[in-house]
C-alpha positions in Angstrom: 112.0 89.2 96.2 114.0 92.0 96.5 112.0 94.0 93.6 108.9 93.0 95.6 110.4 94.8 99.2 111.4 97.6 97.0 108.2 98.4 95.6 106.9 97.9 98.7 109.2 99.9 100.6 108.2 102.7 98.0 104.5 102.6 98.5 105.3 102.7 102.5 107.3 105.7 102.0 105.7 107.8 99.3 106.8 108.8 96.2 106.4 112.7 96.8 108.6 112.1 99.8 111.3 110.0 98.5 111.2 112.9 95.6 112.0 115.6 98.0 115.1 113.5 99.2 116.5 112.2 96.7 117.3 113.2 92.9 114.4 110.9 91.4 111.5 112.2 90.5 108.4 111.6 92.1 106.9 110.2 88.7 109.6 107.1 88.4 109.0 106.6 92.2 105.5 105.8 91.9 106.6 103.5 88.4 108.6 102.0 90.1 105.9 101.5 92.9 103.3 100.8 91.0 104.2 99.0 87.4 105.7 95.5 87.9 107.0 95.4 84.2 109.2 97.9 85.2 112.7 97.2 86.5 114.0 99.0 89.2 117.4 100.6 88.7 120.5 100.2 90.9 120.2 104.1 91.2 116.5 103.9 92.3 117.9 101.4 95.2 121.1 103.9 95.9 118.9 107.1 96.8 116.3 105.3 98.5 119.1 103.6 101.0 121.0 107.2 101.0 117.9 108.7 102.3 116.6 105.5 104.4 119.4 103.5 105.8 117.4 101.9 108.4 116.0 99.8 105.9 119.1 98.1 104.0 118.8 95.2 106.0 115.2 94.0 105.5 115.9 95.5 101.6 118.4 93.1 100.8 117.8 90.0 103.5 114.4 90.3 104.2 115.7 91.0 108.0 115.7 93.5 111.1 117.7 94.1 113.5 116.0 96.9 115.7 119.2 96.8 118.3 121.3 97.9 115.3 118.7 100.2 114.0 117.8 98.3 111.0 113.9 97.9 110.4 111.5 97.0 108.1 108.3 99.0 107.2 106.1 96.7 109.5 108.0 97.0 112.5 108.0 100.6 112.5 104.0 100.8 112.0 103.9 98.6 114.8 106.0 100.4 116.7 103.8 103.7 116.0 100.8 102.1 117.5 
């Protein structure tokens, strides 16, 4: 479940952008995005949270708490509406 938001989370994001912040390259963010045989590494989880803390919560539980700043992809396309 957690791969699943990850990969998600990835596709939300971008895999050019998460490139530009972070020290992965663009071509393992859209593996890891894109190619379910493919495990995602504790490293690819590190950058993304260094560069998007807002979404630890919802990463790892499957949770928000908006009050405390943590969201989830949904939320904040509802929210942009």
């Amino acid at each position: 479940m957690i791969e699943e938001r990850l990969r998600s989370l990835v596709r939300y994001i971008g895999a050019t952008k998460l490139a530009s912040v972070t020290t992965i390259e663009r071509r393992r963010w859209q593996t890891v995005a894109t190619n379910k045989e493919v495990k995602a590494r504790v490293e690819d989880m590190e950058a993304l949270l260094k560069a998007f803390p807002q979404y630890e919560l919802w990463l790892w539980k499957g949770e928000v708490d908006p009050d405390n700043g943590q969201v989830a992809p949904s939320h904040e396309a509802s929210q942009a509406n």
